[in-house]
C-alpha positions as CSV (number, residue, x, y, z in Angstrom):
1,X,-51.6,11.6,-12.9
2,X,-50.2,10.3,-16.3
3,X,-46.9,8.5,-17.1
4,X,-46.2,12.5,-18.7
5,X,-46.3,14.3,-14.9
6,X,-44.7,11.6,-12.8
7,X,-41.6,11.7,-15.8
8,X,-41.9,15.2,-15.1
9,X,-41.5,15.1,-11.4
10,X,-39.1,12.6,-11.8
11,X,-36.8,15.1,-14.1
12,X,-36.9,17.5,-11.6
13,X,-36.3,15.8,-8.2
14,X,-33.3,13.8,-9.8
15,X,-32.1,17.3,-10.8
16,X,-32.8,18.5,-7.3
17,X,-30.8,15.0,-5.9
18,X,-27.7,15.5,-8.3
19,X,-27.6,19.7,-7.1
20,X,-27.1,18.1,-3.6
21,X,-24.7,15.1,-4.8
22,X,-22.8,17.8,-6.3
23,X,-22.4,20.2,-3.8
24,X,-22.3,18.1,-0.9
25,X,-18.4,16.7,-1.1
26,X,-17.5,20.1,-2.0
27,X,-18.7,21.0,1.2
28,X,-16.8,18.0,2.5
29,X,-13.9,19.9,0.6
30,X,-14.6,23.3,2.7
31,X,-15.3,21.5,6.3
32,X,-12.0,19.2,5.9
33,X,-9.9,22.7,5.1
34,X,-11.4,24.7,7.7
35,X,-10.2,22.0,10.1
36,X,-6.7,23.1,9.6
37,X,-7.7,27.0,10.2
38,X,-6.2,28.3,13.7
39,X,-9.2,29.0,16.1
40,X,-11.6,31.1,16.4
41,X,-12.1,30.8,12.8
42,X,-11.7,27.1,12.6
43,X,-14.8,26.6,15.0
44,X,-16.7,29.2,13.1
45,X,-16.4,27.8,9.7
46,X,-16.9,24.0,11.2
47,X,-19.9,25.2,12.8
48,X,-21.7,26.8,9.0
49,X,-20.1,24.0,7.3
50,X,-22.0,21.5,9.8
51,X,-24.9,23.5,9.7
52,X,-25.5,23.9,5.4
53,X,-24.3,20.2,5.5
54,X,-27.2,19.3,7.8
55,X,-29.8,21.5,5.8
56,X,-28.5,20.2,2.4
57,X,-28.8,16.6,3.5
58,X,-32.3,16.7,5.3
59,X,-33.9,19.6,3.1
60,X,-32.9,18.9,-0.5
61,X,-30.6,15.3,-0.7
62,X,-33.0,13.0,0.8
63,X,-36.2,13.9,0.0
64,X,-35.5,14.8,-3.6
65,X,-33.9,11.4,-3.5
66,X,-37.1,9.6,-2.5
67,X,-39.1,11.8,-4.5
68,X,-37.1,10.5,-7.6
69,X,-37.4,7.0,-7.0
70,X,-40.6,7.5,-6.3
71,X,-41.6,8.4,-9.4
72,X,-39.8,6.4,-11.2
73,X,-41.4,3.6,-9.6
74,X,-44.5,4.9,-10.7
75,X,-43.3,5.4,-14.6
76,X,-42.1,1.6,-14.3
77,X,-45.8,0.8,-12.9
78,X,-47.4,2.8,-15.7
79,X,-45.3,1.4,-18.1
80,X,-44.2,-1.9,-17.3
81,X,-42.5,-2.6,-20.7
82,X,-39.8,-0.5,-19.9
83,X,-38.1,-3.4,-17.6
84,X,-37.9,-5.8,-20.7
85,X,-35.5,-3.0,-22.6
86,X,-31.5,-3.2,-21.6
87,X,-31.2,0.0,-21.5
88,X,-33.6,0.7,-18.7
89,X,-31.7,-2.4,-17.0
90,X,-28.6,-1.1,-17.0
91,X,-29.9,2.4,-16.1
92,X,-31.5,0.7,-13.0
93,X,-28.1,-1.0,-11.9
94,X,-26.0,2.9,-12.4
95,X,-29.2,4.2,-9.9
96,X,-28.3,1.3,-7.1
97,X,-24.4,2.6,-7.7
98,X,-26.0,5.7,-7.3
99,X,-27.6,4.9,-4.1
100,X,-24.6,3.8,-2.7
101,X,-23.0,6.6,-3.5
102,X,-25.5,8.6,-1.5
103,X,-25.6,6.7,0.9
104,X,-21.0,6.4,1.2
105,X,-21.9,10.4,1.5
106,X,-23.9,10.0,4.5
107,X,-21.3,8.1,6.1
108,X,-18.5,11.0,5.6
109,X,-21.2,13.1,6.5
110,X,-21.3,11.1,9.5
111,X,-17.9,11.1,10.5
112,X,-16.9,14.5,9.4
113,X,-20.0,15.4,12.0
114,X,-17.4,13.9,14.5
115,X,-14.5,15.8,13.1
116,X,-13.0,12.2,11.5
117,X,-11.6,13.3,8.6
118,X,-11.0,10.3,6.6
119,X,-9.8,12.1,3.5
120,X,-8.1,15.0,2.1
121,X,-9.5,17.8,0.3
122,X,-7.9,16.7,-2.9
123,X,-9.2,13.2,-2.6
124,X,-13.1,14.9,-1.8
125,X,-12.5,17.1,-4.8
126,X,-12.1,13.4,-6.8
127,X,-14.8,12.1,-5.0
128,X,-16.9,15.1,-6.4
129,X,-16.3,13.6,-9.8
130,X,-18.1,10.5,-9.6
131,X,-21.5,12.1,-9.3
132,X,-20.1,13.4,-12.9
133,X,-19.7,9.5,-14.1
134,X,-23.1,8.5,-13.2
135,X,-24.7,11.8,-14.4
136,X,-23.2,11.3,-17.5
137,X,-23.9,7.5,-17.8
138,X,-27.6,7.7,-16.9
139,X,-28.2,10.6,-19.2
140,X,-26.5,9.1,-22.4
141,X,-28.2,5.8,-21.6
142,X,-31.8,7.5,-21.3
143,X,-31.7,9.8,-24.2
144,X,-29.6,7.2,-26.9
145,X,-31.0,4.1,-25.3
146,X,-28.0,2.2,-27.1
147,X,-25.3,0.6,-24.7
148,X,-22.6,1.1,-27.4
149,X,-23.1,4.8,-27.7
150,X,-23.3,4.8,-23.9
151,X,-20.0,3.6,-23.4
152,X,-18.0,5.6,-26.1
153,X,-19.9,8.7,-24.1
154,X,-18.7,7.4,-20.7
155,X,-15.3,6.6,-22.2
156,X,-14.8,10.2,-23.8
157,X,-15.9,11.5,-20.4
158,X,-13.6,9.5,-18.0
159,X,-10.5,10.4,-20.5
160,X,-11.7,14.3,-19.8
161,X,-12.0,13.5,-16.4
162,X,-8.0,12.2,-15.9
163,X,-7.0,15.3,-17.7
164,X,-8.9,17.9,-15.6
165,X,-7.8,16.1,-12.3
166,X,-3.6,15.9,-14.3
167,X,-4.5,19.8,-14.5
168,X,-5.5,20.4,-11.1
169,X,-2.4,18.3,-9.8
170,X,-0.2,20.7,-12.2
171,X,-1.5,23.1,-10.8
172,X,-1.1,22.5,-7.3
173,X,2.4,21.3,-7.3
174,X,3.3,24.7,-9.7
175,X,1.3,26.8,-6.0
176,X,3.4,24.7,-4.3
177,X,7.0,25.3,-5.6
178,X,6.1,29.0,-5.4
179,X,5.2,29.0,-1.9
180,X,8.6,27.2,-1.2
C-alpha cells in the first residue's frame, strides 16, 4: 500500500471515530433524561440507550479509533519528514487530547452503565461540543498547515460556540417560565 491509500483509510476511519465521538454524549444526553422517566418506560429507554451505547462503542468508536491511528502511524512511517513540520506536532498533541477525550467517554460510559449519573443533560450537551473544538482544530491545522491561521479558525469557532450554548440557555429558561 502507498502513503495515498493508508491517507485514505485514515480519512475515513477518523470520520467513522468523530460519527461515534459525536453521537455518543448525545446518547449520554438521552440515557441521563430517560432516568428521570416514571417506570415502565424509564427501564425501557435505559435498556436501548445501554444497548446502542454498547454497539456504538465496540462496533464503530473503538475500532475506527485504532484503525485511524493505525494509519496514521503508517503515513508518519512512510513519510517520516512529516514529524520535523509544527504543524504535524501540534496536530499530534490535539489527537492525544483527543484520546483522552475518548477515553473520559468510556469512563461516563462506564458509570452511566451503573446508572451514576455524574452530569446533567445540559452539561452532556456541552460536553458534545468539544468533539466540535478538536474537529475544527485538527482540520484547519491539516489543510492550512499555518498555526496562526489555525488559531484565528479555532478562535472564530469557540466565540460561535458561547453563542449557540447563550441561545440554548435562552431558550431553556424562556420553556421554563412558560411551563411555570
Amino acid at each position: 500500500m502507498t502513503y495515498l491509500h493508508f491517507k485514505a483509510l485514515h480519512i475515513i476511519f477518523v470520520v467513522s471515530w468523530f460519527a461515534g465521538l459525536f453521537y455518543m454524549p448525545r446518547l449520554f444526553v438521552y440515557h441521563t433524561e430517560a432516568n428521570q422517566k416514571p417506570s415502565p418506560e424509564r427501564e425501557i429507554l435505559l435498556a436501548q440507550f445501554t444497548k446502542m451505547e454498547k454497539l456504538l462503542w465496540n462496533a464503530i468508536m473503538t475500532p475506527a479509533c485504532w484503525l485511524a491511528l493505525l494509519c496514521g502511524t503508517a503515513m508518519l512511517y512512510l513519510s517520516p519528514a512529516l514529524l520535523d513540520q509544527d504543524w504535524m506536532r501540534l496536530k499530534l498533541l490535539f489527537v492525544v487530547g483527543l484520546l483522552a477525550y475518548h477515553s473520559f467517554m468510556r469512563k461516563l460510559l462506564l458509570g452511566i452503565r451503573q446508572e451514576k449519573f455524574r452530569f446533567t443533560s445540559f452539561q452532556l450537551r456541552l460536553f458534545n461540543e468539544i468533539a466540535t473544538i478538536f474537529l475544527f482544530s485538527i482540520v484547519f491545522l491539516v489543510v492550512l498547515k499555518n498555526t496562526v491561521d489555525w488559531l484565528w479558525g479555532v478562535l472564530g469557532l469557540l466565540v460561535f460556540a458561547i453563542l449557540i450554548m447563550s441561545a440554548v440557555r435562552v431558550v431553556k429558561r424562556v420553556r421554563e417560565r412558560k411551563g411555570s
